[in-house]
N, C-alpha and C positions, 0 to 999 in steps of 0.2 A: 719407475719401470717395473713392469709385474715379472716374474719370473719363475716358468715351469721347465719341472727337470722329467724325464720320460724316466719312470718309475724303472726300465726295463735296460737304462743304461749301466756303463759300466762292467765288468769282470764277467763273463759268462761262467758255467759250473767249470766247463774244463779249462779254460784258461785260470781261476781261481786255482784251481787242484795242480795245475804245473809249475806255479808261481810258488805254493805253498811248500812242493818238493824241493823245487829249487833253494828255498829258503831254510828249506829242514838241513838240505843236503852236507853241507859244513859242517855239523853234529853228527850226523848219522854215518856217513860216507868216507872211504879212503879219497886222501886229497891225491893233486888237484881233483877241483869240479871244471866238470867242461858242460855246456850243453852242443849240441849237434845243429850247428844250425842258431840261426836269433832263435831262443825258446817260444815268444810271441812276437805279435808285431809293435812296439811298442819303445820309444829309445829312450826313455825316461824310465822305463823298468831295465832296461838293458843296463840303460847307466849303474842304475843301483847294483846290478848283479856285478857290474867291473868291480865296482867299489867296495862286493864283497869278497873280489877274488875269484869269481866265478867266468870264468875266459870262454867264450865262444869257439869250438872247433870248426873251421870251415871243409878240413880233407879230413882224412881218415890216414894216418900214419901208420905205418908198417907193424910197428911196435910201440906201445901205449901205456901209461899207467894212470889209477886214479878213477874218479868216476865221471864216466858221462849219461846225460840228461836226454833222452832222446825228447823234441819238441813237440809242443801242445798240437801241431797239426799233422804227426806220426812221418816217418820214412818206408822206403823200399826196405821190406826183410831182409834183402841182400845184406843193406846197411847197417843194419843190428847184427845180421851174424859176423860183417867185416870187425865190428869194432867190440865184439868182446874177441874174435879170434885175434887181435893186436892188444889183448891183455886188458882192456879196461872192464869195471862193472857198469853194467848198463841197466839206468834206470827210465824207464819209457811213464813218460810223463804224457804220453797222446793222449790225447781229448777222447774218451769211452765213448760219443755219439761218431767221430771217425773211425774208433775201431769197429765199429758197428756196421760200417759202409765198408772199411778193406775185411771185414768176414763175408761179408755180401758176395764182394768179388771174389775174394780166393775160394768161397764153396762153388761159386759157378764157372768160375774159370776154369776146375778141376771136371767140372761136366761137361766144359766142351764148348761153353756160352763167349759169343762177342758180347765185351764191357764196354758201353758208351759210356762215359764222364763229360758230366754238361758242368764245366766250369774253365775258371783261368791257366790257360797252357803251363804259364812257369811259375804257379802259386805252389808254394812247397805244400803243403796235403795232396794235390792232383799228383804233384810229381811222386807223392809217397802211394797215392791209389795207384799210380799206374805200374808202379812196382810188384803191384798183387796182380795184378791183370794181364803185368806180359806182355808178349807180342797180340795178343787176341784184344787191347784196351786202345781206345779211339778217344780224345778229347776233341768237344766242341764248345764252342763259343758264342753261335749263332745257328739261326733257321738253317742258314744257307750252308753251313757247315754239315748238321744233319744231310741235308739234300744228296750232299756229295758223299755222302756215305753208300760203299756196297749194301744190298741189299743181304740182311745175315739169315741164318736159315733158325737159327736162335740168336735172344740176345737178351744184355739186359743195360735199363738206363740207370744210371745213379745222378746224383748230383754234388758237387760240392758242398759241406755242411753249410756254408755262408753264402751259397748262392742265390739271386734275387730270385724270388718265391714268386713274381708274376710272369717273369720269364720261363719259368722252371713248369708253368701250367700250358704255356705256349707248349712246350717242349711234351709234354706227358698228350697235350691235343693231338698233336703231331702225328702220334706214334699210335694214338688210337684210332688215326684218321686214316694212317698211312700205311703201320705195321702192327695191325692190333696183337699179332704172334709174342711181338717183346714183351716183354716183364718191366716193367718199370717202378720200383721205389720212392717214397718217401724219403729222401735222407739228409733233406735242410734241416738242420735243428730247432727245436721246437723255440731255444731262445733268438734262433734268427728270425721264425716268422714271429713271434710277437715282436721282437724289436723295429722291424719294417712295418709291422701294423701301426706302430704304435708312434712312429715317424710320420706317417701319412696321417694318421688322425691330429696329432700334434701340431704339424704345419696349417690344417684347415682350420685351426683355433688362437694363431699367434700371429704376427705381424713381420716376426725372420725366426732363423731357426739357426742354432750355433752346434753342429757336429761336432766334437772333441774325440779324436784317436790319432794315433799314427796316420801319414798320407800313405805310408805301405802296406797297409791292413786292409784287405780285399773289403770285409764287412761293414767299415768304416765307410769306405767311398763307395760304398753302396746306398747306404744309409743317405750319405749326401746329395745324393742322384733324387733318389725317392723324395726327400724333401722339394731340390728344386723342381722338381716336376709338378709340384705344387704350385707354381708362380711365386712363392714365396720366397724371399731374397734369405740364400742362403751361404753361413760360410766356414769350412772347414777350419779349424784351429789344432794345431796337435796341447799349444800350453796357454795361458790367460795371455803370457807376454804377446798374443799376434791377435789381441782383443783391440786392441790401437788401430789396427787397419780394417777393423769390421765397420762396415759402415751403419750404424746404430741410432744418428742422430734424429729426433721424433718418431722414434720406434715406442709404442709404447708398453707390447708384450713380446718378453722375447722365450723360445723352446728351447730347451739344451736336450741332446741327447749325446750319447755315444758309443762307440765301436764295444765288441766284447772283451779287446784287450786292454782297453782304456782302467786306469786303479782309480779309484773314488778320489783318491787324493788330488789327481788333477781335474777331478770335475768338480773338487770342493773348489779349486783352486780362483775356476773361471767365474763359478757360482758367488763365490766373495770377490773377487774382480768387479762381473757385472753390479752385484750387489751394490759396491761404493762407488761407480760409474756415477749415476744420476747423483747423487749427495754431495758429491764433489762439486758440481756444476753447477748445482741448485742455490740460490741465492734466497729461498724464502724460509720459513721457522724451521720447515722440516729436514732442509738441511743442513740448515745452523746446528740443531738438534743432533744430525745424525752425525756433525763433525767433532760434537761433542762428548758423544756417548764412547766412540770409538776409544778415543784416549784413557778416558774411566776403565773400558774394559780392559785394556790391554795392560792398564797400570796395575790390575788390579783394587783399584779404587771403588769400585761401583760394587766390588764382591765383599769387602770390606765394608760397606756401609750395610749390604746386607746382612753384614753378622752383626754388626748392633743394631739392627731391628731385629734378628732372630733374640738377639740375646734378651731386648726389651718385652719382645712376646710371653719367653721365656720366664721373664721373671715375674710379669702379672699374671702368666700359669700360676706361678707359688705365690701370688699376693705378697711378694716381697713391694715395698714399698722404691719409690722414683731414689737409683743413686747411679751416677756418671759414670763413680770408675768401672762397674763390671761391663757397662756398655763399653767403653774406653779399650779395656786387656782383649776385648772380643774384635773389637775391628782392628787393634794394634797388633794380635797376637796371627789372625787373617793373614791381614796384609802382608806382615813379613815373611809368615810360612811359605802363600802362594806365590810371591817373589820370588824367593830361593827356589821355587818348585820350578818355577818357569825358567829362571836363570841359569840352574842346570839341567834342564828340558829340553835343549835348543834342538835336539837329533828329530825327537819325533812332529816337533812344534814346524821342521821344516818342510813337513808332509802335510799335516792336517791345516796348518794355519802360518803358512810362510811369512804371512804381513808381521804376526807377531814374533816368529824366529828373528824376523830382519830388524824388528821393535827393540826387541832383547841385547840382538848384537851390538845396536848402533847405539844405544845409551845404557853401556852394562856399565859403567861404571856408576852414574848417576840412579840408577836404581839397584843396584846392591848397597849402597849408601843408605838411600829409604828404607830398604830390608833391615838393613842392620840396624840403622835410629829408632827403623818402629818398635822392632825385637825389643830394643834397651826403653825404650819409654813402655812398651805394654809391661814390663818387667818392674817397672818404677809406678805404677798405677794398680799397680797387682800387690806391691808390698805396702802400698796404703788399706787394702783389703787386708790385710792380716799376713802371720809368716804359711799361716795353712795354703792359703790363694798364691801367695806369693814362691811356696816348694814346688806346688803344681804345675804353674804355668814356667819354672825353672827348669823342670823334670823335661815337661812337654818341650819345650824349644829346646833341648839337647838332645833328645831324642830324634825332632824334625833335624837339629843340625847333622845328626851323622846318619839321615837317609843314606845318603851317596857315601859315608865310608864305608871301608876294608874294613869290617871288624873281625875278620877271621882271616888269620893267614894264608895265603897261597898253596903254600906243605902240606898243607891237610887235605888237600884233595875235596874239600867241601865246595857244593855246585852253589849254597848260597851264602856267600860273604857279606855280602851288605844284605840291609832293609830292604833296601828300593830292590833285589833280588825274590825276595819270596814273590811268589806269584796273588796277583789281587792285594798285594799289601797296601798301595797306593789309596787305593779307593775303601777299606777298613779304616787304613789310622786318620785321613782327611776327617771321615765321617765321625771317628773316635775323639779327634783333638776337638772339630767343632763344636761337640758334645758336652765337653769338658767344659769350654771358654764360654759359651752360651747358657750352659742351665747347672750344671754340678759345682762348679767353682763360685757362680752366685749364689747357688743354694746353699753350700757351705758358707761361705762367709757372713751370709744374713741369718741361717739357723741354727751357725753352729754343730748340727750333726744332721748327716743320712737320713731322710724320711724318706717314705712310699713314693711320695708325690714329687720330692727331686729323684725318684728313679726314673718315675714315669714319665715327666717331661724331659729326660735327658733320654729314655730311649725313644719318645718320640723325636727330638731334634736329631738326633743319632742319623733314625730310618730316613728323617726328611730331607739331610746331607747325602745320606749314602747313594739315596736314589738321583740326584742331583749328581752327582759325582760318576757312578757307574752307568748314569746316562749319555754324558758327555764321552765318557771311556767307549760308549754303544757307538757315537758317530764318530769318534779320532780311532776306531780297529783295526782301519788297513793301515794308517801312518804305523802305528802301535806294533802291527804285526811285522812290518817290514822292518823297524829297527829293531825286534829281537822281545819287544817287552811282553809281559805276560801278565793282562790284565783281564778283568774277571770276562768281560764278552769272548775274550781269544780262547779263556777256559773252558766257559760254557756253550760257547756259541752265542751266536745274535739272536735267533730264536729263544736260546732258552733264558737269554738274557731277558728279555725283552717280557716273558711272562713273570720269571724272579722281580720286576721294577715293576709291576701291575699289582704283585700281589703284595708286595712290601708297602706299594703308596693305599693298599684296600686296608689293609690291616693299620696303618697308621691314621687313616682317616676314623674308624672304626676304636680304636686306642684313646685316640684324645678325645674324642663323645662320650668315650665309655669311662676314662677317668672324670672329667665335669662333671658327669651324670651322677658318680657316686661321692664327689666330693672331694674328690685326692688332689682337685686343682680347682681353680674357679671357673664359671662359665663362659669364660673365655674362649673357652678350649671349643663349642660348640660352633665358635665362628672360626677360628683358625683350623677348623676341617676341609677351608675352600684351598686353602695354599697344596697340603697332596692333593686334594680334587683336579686342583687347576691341572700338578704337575701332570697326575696322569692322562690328562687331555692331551698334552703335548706330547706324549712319548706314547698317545695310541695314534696323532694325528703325524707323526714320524714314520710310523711304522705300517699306516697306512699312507707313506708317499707324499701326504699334503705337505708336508713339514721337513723341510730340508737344512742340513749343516751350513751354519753363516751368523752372519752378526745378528739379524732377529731374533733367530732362535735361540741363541747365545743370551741375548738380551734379555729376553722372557725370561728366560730360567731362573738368571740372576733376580729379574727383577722381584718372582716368588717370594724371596726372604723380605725386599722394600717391603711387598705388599703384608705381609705378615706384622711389619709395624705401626704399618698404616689403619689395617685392621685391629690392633692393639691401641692405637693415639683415639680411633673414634669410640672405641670402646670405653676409654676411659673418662672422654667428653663427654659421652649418654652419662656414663654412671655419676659423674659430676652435677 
């Protein structure tokens, strides 16, 4: 089954930006947090906010403490002055294309103008327009609604920010047909019309089309309208678990889009759902194949074999001749770290990649075993290298083991206690340890001292992890950000992420030519320029939309480091 995601789904800006407050707000704000109202339409982000303590106010209490959250689709002014005059702070998290539309109203309302609102009677944003409007504000719903309207001597028409955009042209016709005197606005937001565009072009090229958001989310079941009017068999899902009742069977392209309050996490969710639908079924190689690979990934097995191919790369960089063990400490050393990483990862693992949170849960015992066995045999392969090999990779695994400790006491008022605290730590030391096990730790044991050329292949493996690492950090940012972590894209942004991993894999492509070239390694290195090549294919073909969060991409990535051995084994057969 092929499967396209509508570039234009998920988190619109303001829904992002109220979510983000929301989430700030436990830090920032006198407790409790309330918001006013569901902040968005969305019960799977709802949940999370119970879960952080953050309580939904439905009335407005006489007398109040703490802060509230006024919602992404704004309220009546009255409402904000009720609820700081009952003592709360009030932090208006509304959507700036909404405020955009209650300024509209209240500058004309003040002049004197009837406010038509072409949208849903008890959609909470209209009910908040209509609060700037007054007595002088009218909502409609249909043609026939207009009709029945007095004739005004001024007016003006707005619309819903999430209103359908073909309806909303019917409505503007109307008025130039009928009352060319009104004023009529633009004020669907610009990410509603592309995501209705982008629905209907989507449906003409797939075979059904799967909506993902809330059933209460006006924009959502809009979105679902549009498509089926396409003829094409369409069906709303709020979560993957209602993927069972979609009827899908010899579908062979399917569309995902979704609502603007929908988080990435549940579109990753559906998107790996759909994903292992068909492989599950498949009775021939490629889904033998794809039953196979899954397990590898999730054991961390498959990323472990890619560090002894990195490591083998590595060491015919330095013309270090063919020896087991430092391949051996490098997958053993892998293995166990990213174990332990994922073993007590389980918070954010339940967002970006549930299959594996549920992996984790259901055989933690059975793989903290394997973490531990690898740990102690990479550790016993490593003192067959010498005591040098054998301090480092001792050093290194006590280091990985107290990520997750306290190492600073509570008393001190210090904001970072543990490792796993400092912000972007995660994606530094991954990139530093792999560094180590793959090219420094061999390079020592086989030269006995520091040259040029073990710097130079250990900062290029370095950059070639790191970008591997801070990639993956670029598509698990919403899980990441919801549970609190602070990793480099949440730092930077996705944007600027996204140029810092272009220009790291240019420079690293460009490093290892430029070392070969002058001899600091062997010419090897001119071929293993394709492994950043490749990567940065996939992280511009990401970024351009082709390339979505799931086990493919997951696969590729990893498979980078196979290929880099691969590249390495033929290399050594020519020169043979």
């Amino acid at each position: 089954m092929k499967i396209e995601i509508a570039q234009t789904a998920g988190f619109c800006m303001g829904v992002r930006r109220a979510v983000e407050l929301a989430l700030d707000a436990p830090g920032k704000h006198a407790a409790p947090i309330y918001t006013y109202g569901p902040l968005i339409h969305n019960p799977q982000v709802l949940e999370l906010f119970a879960e952080k303590g953050i309580a939904v106010l439905n009335a407005i209490p006489e007398k109040g403490s703490g802060t509230v959250l006024v919602r992404a689709h704004g309220v009546p002014p009255v409402d904000k002055q009720r609820l700081a005059d009952a003592g709360f702070k009030v932090v208006d998290a509304t959507c700036p294309r909404v405020i955009r539309v209650q300024t509209i109203i209240r500058v004309h309302a003040r002049k004197g103008y009837a406010t038509i609102i072409v949208g849903d009677r008890d959609h909470p944003e209209v009910v908040g327009l209509m609060g700037y409007a007054g007595a002088s504000g009218h909502v409609v719903s249909t043609l026939d609604d207009l009709a029945a309207l007095p004739d005004f001597g001024k007016a003006i028409i707005v619309a819903q920010t999430t209103q359908n955009l073909r309806f909303y042209e019917k409505v503007k016709a109307w008025a130039l047909r009928t009352h060319p005197h009104y004023k009529t606005f633009d004020t669907i937001c610009d990410s509603t019309e592309k995501r209705q565009a982008e629905v209907k072009r989507l449906a003409g090229q797939v075979d059904a089309v799967i909506v993902v958001g809330g059933r209460q989310s006006g924009n959502t079941r809009r979105l679902a309208e549009i498509a089926a009017d396409s003829g094409k068999p369409t069906f709303h899902v709020e979560t993957e678990a209602e993927l069972g009742d979609c009827r899908l069977d010899g579908v062979e392209t399917v569309g995902i889009t979704a609502g603007a309050s929908t988080p990435n996490w549940i579109i990753q969710r559906v998107y790996r759902k759909l994903e292992q639908m068909p492989a599950s079924r498949r009775s021939d190689l490629l889904g033998t194949l794809s039953r196979i690979i899954r397990p590898l990934v999730l054991t961390n097995v498959y990323v472990a074999l890619g560090a002894g191919c990195l490591a083998l790369a590595c060491a015919r960089l330095l013309k270090i001749p063919f020896d087991a063990a430092p391949i051996a400490v490098a997958m053993l050393y892998v293995l166990s770290m990213h174990q332990l990483n994922h073993l007590t990862g389980t918070a954010e693992d339940a967002y970006n990649d549930p299959e594996r949170a549920h992996f984790y849960k259901k055989y933690r015992l059975p793989l903290s075993i394997l973490a531990i066995g690898a740990g102690a045999a990479g550790l016993f392969s490593a003192a067959t290298m010498g005591p040098t090999a054998f301090s480092l990779l001792l050093l290194m695994s006590l280091l990985g083991l107290s990520y997750n400790l306290y190492l600073i006491p509570a008393g001190l008022g210090c904001k970072y206690r543990r490792i796993k605290d400092l912000p972007g730590s995660k994606t530094v030391l991954i990139a530093a340890a792999w560094g180590v096990v793959v090219a420094l730790l061999p390079g020592l044991a086989a030269k006995r001292f520091l040259s040029v050329g073990i710097l130079a292949v250990s900062v290029w493996a370095v950059a070639l992890v790191f970008s591997r690492t801070a990639f993956f950090d670029l598509l698990d940012v919403q899980g990441d950000r919801l549970v609190g972590k602070e990793t480099l894209p949440i730092l930077l942004g996705k944007r600027r992420t996204v140029v810092l991993l272009k220009g790291i894999l240019t420079i690293c492509i460009l490093w290892v030519a430029l070392a070969a070239a002058v001899g600091l390694i062997s010419r090897l290195g001119f071929l293993l320029t394709l492994c950043p090549g490749i990567m940065l294919v996939l992280v511009a073909a990401h970024e351009s939309g082709r390339m979505r969060p799931g086990i493919r991409l997951e696969f590729l990535v990893e498979s980078l480091f196979l290929f880099s051995g691969v590249l390495t084994l033929i290399w050594i057969a020519l020169a043979a």
